[in-house]
GUBA-204750 format. One record per residue (C-alpha): x, y, z. Coordinates in steps of 0.05 Angstrom, whole numbers. Layout:
N
<atom east="X" north="Y" up="Z"/>
...
END
This chain:
473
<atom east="-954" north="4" up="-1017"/>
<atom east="-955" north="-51" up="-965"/>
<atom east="-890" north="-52" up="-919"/>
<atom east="-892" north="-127" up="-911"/>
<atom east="-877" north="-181" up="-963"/>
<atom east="-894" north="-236" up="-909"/>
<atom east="-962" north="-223" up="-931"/>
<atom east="-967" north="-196" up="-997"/>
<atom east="-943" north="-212" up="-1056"/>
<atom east="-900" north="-146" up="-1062"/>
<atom east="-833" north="-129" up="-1011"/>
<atom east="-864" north="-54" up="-1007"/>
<atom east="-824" north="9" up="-981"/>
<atom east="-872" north="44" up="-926"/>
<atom east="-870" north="119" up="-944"/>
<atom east="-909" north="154" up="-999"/>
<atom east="-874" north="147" up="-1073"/>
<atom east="-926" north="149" up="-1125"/>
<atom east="-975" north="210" up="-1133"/>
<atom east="-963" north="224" up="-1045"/>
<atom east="-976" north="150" up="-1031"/>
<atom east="-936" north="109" up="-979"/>
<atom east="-887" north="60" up="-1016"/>
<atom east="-884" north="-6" up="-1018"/>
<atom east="-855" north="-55" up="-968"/>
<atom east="-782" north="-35" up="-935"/>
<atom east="-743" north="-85" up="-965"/>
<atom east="-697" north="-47" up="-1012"/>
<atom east="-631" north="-31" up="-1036"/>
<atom east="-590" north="21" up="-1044"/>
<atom east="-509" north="21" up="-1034"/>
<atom east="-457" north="68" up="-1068"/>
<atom east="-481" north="83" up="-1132"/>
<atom east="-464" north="44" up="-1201"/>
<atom east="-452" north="101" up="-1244"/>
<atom east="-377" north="95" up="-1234"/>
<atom east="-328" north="81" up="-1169"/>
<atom east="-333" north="119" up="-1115"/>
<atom east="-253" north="135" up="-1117"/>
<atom east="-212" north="156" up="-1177"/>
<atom east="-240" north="148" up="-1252"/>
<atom east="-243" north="80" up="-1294"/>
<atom east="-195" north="71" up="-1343"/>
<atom east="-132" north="73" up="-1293"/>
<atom east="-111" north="120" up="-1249"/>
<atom east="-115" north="195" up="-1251"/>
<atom east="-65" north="212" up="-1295"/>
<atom east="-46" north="150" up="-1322"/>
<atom east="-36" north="131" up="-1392"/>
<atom east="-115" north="120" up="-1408"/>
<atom east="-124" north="120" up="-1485"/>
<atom east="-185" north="103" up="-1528"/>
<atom east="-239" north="62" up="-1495"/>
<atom east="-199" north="63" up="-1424"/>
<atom east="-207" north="149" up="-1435"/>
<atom east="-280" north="142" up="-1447"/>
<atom east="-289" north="102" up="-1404"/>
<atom east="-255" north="145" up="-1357"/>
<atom east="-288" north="213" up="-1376"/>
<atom east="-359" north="174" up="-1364"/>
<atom east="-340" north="160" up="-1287"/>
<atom east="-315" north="230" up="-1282"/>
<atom east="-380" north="260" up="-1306"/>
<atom east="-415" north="222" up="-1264"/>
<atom east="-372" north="249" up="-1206"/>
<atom east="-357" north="312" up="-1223"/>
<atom east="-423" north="340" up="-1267"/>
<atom east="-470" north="359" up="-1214"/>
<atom east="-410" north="400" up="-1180"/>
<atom east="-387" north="433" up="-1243"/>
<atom east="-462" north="443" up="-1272"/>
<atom east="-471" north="474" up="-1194"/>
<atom east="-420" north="520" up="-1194"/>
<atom east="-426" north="545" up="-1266"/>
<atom east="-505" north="564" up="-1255"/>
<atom east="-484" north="604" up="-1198"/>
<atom east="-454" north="666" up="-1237"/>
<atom east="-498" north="651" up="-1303"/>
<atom east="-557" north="646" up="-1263"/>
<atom east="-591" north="594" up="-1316"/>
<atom east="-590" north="522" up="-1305"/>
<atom east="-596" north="504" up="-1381"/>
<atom east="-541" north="551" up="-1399"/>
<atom east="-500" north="517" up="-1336"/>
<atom east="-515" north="455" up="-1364"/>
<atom east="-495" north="472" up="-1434"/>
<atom east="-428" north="505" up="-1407"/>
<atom east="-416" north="448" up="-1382"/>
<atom east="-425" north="395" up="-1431"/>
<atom east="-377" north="441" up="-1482"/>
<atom east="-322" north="413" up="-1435"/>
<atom east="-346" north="343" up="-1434"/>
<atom east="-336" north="349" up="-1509"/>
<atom east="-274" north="384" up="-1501"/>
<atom east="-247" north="321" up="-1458"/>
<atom east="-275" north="274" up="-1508"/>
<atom east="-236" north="302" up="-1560"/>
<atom east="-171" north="305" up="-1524"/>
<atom east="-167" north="261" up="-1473"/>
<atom east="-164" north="195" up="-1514"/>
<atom east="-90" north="218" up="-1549"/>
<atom east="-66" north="268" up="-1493"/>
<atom east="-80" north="219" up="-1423"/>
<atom east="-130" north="242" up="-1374"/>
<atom east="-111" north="290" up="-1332"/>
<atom east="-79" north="286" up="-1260"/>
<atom east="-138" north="324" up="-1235"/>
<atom east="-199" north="313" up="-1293"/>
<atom east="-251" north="347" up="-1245"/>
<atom east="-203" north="405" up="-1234"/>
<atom east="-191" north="402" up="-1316"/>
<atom east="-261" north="399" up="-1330"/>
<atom east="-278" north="463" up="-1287"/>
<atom east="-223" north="502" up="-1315"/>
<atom east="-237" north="482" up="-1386"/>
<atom east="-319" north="502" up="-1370"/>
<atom east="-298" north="568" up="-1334"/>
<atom east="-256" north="586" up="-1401"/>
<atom east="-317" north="571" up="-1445"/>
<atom east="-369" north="613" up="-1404"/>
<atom east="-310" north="676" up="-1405"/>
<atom east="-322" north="662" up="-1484"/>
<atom east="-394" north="655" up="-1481"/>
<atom east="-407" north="725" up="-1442"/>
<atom east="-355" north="762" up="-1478"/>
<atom east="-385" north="748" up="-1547"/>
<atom east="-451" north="756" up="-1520"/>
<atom east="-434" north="822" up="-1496"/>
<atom east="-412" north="841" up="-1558"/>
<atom east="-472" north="822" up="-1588"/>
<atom east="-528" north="857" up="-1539"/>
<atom east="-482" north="899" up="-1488"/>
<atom east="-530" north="879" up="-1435"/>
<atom east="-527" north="800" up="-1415"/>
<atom east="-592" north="791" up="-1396"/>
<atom east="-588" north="719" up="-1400"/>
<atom east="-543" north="718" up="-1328"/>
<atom east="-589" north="766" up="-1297"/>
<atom east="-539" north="823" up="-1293"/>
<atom east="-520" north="881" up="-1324"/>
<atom east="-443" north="886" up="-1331"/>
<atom east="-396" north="937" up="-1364"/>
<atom east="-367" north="923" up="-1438"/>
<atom east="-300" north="926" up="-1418"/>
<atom east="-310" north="888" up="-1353"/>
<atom east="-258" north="830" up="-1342"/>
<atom east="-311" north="767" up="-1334"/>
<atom east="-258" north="719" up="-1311"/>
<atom east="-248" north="744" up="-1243"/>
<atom east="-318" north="750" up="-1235"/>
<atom east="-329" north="673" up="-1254"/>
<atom east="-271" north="646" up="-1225"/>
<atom east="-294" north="665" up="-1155"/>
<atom east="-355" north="635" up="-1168"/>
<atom east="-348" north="579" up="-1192"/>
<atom east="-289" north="571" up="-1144"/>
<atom east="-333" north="582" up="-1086"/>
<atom east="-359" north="535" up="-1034"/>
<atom east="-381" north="469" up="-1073"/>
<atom east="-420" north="448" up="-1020"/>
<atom east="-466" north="512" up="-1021"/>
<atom east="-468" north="508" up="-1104"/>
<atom east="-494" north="432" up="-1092"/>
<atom east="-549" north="457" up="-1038"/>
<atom east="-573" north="505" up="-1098"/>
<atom east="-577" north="452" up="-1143"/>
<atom east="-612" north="411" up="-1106"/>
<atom east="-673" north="458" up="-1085"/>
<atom east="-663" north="493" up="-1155"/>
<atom east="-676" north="422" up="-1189"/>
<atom east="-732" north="405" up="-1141"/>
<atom east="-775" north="474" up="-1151"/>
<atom east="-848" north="463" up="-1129"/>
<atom east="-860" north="506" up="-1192"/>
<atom east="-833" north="443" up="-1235"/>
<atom east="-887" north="386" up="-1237"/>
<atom east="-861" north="320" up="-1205"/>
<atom east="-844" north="289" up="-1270"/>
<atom east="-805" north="346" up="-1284"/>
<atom east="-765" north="343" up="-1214"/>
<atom east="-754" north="277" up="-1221"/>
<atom east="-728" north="281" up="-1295"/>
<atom east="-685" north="349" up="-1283"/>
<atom east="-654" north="325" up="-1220"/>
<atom east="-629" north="253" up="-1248"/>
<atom east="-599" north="297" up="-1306"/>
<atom east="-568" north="345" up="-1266"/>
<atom east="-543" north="321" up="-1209"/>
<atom east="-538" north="243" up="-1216"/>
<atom east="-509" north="255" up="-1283"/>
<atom east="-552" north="207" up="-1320"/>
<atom east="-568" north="214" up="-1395"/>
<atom east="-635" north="226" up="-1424"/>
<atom east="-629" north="159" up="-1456"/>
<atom east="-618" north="127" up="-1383"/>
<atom east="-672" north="163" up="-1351"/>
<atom east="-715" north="136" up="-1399"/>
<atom east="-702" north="70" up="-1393"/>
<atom east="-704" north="73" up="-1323"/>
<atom east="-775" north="86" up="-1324"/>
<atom east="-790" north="52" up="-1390"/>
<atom east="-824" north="118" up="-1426"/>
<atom east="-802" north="137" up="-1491"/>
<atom east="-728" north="180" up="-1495"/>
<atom east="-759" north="241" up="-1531"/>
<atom east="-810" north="243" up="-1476"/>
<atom east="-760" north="246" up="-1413"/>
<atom east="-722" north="301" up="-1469"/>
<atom east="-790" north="343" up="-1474"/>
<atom east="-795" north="347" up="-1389"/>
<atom east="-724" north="370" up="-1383"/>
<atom east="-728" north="420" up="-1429"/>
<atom east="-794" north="446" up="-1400"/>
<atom east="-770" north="443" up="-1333"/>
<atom east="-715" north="492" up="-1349"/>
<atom east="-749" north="535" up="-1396"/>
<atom east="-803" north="531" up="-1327"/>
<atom east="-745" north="556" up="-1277"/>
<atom east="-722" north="609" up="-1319"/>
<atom east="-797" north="644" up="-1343"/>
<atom east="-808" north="643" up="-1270"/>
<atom east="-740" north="673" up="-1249"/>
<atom east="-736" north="624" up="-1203"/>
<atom east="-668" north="643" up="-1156"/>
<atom east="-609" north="605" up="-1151"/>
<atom east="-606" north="602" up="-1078"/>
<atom east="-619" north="564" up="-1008"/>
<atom east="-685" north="577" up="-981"/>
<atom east="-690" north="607" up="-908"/>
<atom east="-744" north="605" up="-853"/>
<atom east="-808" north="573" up="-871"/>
<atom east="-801" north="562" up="-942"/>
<atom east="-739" north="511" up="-922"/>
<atom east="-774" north="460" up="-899"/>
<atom east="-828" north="469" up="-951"/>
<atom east="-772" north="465" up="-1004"/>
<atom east="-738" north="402" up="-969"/>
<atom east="-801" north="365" up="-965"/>
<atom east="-805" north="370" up="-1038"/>
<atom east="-736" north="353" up="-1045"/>
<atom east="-740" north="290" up="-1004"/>
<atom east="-799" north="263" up="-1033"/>
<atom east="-769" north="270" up="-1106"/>
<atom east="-712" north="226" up="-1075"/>
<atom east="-754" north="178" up="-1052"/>
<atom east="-798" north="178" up="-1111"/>
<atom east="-734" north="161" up="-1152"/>
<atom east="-719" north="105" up="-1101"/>
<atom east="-788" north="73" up="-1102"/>
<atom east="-793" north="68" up="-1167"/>
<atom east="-726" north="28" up="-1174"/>
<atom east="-751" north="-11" up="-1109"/>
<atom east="-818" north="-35" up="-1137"/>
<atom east="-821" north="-17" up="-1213"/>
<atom east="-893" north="6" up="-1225"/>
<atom east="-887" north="-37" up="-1293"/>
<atom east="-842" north="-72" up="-1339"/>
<atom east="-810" north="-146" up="-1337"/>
<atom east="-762" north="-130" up="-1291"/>
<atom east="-778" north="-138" up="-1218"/>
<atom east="-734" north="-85" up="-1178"/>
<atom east="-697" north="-19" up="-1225"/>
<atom east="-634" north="-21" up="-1186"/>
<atom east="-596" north="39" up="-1218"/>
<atom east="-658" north="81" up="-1193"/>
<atom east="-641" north="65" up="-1113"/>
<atom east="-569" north="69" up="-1122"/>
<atom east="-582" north="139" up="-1154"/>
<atom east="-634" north="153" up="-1098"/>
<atom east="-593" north="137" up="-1049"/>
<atom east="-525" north="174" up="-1072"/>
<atom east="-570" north="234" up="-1075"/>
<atom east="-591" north="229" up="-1007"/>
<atom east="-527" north="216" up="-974"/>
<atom east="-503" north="285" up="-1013"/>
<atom east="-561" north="315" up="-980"/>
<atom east="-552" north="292" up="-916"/>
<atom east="-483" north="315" up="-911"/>
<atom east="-504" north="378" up="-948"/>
<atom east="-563" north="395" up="-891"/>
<atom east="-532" north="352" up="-832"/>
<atom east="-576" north="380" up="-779"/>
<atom east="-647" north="373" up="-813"/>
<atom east="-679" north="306" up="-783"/>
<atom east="-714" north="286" up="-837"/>
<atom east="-658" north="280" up="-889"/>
<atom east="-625" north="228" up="-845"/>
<atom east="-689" north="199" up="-826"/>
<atom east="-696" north="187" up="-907"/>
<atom east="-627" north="152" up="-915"/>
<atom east="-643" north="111" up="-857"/>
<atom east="-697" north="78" up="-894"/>
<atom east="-658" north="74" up="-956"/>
<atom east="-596" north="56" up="-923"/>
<atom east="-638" north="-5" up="-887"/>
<atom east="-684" north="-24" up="-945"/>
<atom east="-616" north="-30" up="-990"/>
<atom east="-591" north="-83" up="-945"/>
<atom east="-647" north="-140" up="-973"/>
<atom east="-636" north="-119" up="-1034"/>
<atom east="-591" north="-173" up="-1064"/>
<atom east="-639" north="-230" up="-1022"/>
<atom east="-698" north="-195" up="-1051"/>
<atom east="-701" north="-237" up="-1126"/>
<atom east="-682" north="-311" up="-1140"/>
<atom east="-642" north="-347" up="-1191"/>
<atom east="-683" north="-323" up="-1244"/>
<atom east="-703" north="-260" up="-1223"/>
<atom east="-771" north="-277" up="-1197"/>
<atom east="-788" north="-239" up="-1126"/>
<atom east="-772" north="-271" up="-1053"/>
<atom east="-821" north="-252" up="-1001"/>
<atom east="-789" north="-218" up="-942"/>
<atom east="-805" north="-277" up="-895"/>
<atom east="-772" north="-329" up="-949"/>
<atom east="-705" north="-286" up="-955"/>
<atom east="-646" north="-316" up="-938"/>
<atom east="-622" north="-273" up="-879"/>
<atom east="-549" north="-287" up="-898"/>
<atom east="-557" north="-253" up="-947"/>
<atom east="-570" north="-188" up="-928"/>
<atom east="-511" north="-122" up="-926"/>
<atom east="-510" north="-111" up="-852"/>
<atom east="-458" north="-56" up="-871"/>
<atom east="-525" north="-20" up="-896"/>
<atom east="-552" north="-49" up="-846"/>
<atom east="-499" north="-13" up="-784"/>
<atom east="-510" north="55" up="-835"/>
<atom east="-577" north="56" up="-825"/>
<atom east="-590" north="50" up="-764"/>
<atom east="-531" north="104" up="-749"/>
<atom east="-573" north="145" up="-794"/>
<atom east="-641" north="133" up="-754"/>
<atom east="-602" north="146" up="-689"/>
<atom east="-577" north="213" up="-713"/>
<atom east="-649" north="232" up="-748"/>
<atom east="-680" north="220" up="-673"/>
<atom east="-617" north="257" up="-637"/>
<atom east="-645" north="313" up="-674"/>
<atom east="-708" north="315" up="-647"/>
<atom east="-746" north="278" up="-719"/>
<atom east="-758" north="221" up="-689"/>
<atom east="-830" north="220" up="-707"/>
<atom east="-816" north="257" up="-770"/>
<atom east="-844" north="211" up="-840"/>
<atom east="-780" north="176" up="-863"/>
<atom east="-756" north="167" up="-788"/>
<atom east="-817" north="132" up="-772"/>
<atom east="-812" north="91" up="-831"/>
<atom east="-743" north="74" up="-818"/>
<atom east="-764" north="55" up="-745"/>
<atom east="-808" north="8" up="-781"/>
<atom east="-751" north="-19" up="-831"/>
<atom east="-703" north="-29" up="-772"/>
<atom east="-754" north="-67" up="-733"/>
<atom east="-746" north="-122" up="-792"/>
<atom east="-665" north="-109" up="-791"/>
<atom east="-663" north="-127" up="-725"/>
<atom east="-704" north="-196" up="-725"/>
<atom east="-647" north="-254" up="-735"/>
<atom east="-705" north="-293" up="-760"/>
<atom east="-772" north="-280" up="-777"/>
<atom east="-805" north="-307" up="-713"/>
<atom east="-768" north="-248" up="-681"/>
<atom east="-799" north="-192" up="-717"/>
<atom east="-826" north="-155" up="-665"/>
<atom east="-898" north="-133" up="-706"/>
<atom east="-936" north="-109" up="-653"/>
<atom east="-881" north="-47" up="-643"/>
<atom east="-896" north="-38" up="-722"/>
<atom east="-965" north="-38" up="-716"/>
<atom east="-952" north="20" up="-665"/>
<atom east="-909" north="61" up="-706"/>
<atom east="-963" north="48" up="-768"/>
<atom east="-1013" north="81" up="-715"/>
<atom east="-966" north="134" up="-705"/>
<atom east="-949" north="149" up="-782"/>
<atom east="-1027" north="143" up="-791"/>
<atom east="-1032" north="204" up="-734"/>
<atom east="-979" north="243" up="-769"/>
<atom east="-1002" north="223" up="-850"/>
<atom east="-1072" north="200" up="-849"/>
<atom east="-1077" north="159" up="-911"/>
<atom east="-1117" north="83" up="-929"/>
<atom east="-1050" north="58" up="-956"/>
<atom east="-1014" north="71" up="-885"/>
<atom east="-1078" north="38" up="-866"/>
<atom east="-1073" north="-24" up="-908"/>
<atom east="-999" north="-31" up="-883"/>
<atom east="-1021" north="-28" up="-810"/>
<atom east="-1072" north="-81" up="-826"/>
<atom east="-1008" north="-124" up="-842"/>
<atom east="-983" north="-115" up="-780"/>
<atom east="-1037" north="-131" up="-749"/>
<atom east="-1050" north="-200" up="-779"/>
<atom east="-976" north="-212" up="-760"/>
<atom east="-981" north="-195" up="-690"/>
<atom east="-1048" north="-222" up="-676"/>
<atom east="-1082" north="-258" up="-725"/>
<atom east="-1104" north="-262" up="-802"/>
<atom east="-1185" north="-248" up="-768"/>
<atom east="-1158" north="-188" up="-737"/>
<atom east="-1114" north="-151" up="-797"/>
<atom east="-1179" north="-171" up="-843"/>
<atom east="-1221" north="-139" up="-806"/>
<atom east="-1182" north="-69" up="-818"/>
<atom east="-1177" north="-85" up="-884"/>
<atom east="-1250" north="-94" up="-899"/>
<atom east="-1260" north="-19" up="-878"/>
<atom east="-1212" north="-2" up="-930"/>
<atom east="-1250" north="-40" up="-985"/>
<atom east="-1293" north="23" up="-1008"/>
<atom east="-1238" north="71" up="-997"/>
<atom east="-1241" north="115" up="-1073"/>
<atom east="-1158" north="113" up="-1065"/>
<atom east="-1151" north="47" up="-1059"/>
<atom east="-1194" north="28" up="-1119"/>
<atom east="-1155" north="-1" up="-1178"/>
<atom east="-1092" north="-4" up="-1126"/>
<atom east="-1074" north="-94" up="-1135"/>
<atom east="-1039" north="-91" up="-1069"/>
<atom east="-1109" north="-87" up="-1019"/>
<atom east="-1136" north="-147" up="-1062"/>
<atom east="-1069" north="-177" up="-1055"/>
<atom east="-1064" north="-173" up="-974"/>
<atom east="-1146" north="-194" up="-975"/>
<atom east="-1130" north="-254" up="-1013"/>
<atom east="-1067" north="-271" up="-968"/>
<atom east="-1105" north="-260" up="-899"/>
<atom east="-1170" north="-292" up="-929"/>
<atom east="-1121" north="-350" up="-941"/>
<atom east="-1093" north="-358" up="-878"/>
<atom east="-1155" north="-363" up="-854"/>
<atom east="-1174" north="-421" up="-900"/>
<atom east="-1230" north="-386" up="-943"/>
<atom east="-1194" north="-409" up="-1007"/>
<atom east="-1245" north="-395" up="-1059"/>
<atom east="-1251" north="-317" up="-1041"/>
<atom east="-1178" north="-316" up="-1030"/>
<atom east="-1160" north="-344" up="-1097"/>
<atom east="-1214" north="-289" up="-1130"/>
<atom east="-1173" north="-233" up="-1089"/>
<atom east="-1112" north="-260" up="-1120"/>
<atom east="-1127" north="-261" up="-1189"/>
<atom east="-1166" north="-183" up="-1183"/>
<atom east="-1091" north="-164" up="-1154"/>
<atom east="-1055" north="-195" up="-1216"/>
<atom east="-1102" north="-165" up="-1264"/>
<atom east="-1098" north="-98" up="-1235"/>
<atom east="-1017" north="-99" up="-1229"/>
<atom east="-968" north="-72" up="-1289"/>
<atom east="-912" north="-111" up="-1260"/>
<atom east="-901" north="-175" up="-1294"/>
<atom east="-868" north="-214" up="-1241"/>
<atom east="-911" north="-196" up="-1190"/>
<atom east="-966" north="-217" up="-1232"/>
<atom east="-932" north="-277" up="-1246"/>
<atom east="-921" north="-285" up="-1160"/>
<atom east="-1004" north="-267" up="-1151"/>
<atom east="-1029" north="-315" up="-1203"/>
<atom east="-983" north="-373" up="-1167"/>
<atom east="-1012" north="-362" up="-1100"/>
<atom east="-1090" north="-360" up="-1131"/>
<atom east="-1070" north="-437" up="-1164"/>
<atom east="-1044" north="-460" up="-1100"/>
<atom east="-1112" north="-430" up="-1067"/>
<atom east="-1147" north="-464" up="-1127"/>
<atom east="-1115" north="-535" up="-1101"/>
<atom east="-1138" north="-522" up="-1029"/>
<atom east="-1078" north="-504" up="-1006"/>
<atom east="-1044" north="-446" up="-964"/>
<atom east="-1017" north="-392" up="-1014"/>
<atom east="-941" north="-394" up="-1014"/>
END
């Protein structure tokens, strides 16, 4: 996915999304997330006199809050995610039913824990009646044994350490990536089924089917509900990470659809990786991550027009962009390379977005430093599409004949093939270079091959202005 929308017709994220590919362009967004406010529920304050739509309301901003936490700590002591999960919901129910006549509570997250701890005492106690063994929490526990205790100091453990779990638990390397992806929006963004597919525009019963697999997949295997140590840390993390980023991608440059940009996927994306990073604060990479989210979020809003169509990075009104996201980034890149990751994956790639950050204007974008650091990611994570982004660079820092000449090497590259972005940056240099004709084939070969309909809508513009002799837009 090509890092720079001065030349192509997509504002790529530079990092790998899509089956270990780099993303596209790093223009994104990102910010505090949409699925309620970052401060008390909706509906009035904690505690207040919320009733009917004002308490749903309120118990949906609460889940969104409080579910990953509560779903966390619950899976600790039953050891099962999809029990967890199930524990958990039987309170969301619970507050459904009451909350709308009685007020919601001063505390609801507190409420909500108590009222799931209650219903798992129930569950295990019947259960125990039932099969005197509880298999299904992977211990084996006395008849007469007192489960509240026993639940109440787990669940009222360290919430930070439950999280951690559910983060690596959620990201297994024994889930497929579909499966990751789908099980950690559901778990720990707190996102329906029915949201996650519509996110990424695949039927509801089909996002259903992968969560259910995926837990029925963590329990066959036995998987533990723990923090991995030593080597198989940063083996776990990577996978983590690139789940995160995944999610973020996808919202950044939707892979297909009407809609240019999926914003709910970054703002979920990059919620979950400022959790992370204060979950694991001394593991480079995990800041090096929210760096580039962080910094891509800031164009996000100068990133579409009036009617939604996409702005090139080297059109966007500058004024527009967060430099609060901006500041956060680049706070986050500064810690990632305190830490010794500053030639980790994301922190190189943030390197790269803050290089852009930095420029008041587009003349100041310092590209010859970005084709560097593209030579440097290429060292670290050989790959043509790292390639085809350095090739931008290249053209920007010292000519269209120069970054074409890169990207004709890439032209029988068996990854690349079917991918609309090389034609894309071969029409654009081939254009700048006044070869209209081939440029405007290139063009029209990117827009058939893309899924996106407003990039194809952006490609087949720029092959009509190449069609009237004149410099694609």
């Amino acid at each position: 996915m090509v890092y720079s929308d001065a030349v192509t017709a997509s504002d790529t994220a530079s990092g790998g999304a899509r089956s270990g590919e780099l993303p596209r362009e790093l223009d994104a967004r990102g910010g505090v997330a949409a699925d309620g406010p970052a401060g008390g529920p909706a509906g009035g304050p904690a505690g207040g006199p919320a009733r009917g739509l004002d308490a749903h309301r309120a118990i949906d901003a609460v889940w969104r809050i409080e579910s990953a936490r509560l779903i966390a700590g619950l899976a600790r002591i039953v050891r099962d995610v999809g029990l967890a999960e199930e524990l958990a919901q039987d309170a969301l129910v619970v507050a459904l039913e009451r909350w709308p006549s009685s007020g919601v509570p001063a505390n609801p997250g507190a409420w909500l824990m108590a009222t799931a701890k209650n219903r798992a005492i129930d569950r295990l106690r019947k259960a125990k009646l039932v099969e005197r063994k509880h298999e299904e929490i992977g211990h084996q526990l006395p008849v007469n044994l007192d489960l509240g205790p026993a639940l109440e100091a787990a669940i009222d453990g360290d919430p930070g350490d439950d999280l951690l779990r559910l983060v690596f638990i959620s990201c297994h390397p024994v889930l497929p990536p579909e499966g990751r992806v789908a099980l950690t929006l559901r778990l720990l963004g707190g996102l329906t089924t029915a949201e996650i597919a519509r996110a990424f525009l695949v039927p509801e019963p089909t996002i259903a089917q992968r969560i259910v697999r995926a837990k029925r997949t963590l329990a066959e295997a036995g998987v533990p509900f723990e923090v991995p140590h030593g080597a198989e840390l940063a083996e776990r993390l990577s996978s983590v990470l690139e789940v995160i980023y995944l999610v973020f991608n996808e919202g950044y440059s939707a892979t297909s659809g009407d809609d240019w940009m999926r914003p709910t996927l970054c703002e979920d994306a990059l919620r979950l990786g400022r959790i992370l990073a204060g979950l694991v604060p001394n593991e480079p990479e995990v800041h090096g991550l929210v760096a580039l989210m962080e910094i891509q979020a800031s164009r996000m809003r100068a990133r579409v027009g009036p009617s939604g169509e996409p702005v090139l990075l080297l059109d966007q009104n500058r004024a527009r962009w967060d430099h609060v996201l901006i500041r956060r980034g680049l706070l986050a890149l500064e810690r990632a390379e305190a830490l010794g990751g500053a030639q980790g994956r994301y922190a190189l790639q943030a390197a790269i977005a803050a290089c852009h950050a930095r420029a008041r204007t587009p003349e100041d974008t310092d590209w010859a430093r970005i084709a560097a650091l593209y030579a440097a990611l290429a060292q670290l994570t050989p790959s043509p599409v790292v390639e085809l982004n350095r090739a931008v660079a290249i053209a920007m820092a010292f000519g269209p004949a120069a970054g074409l000449e890169l990207v004709d090497t890439l032209t029988a590259e068996p990854a690349l093939e079917g991918y609309h972005l090389l034609p894309s940056v071969r029409g654009d240099l081939l254009a700048r270079l006044g070869r209209f004709d081939e440029a405007r084939i290139e063009l029209e070969r990117a827009a058939a091959l893309t899924h996106n309909a407003r990039e194809r809508e952006l490609l087949l513009v720029r092959a009509a202005a190449c069609s009237t002799g004149a410099r694609s837009p």
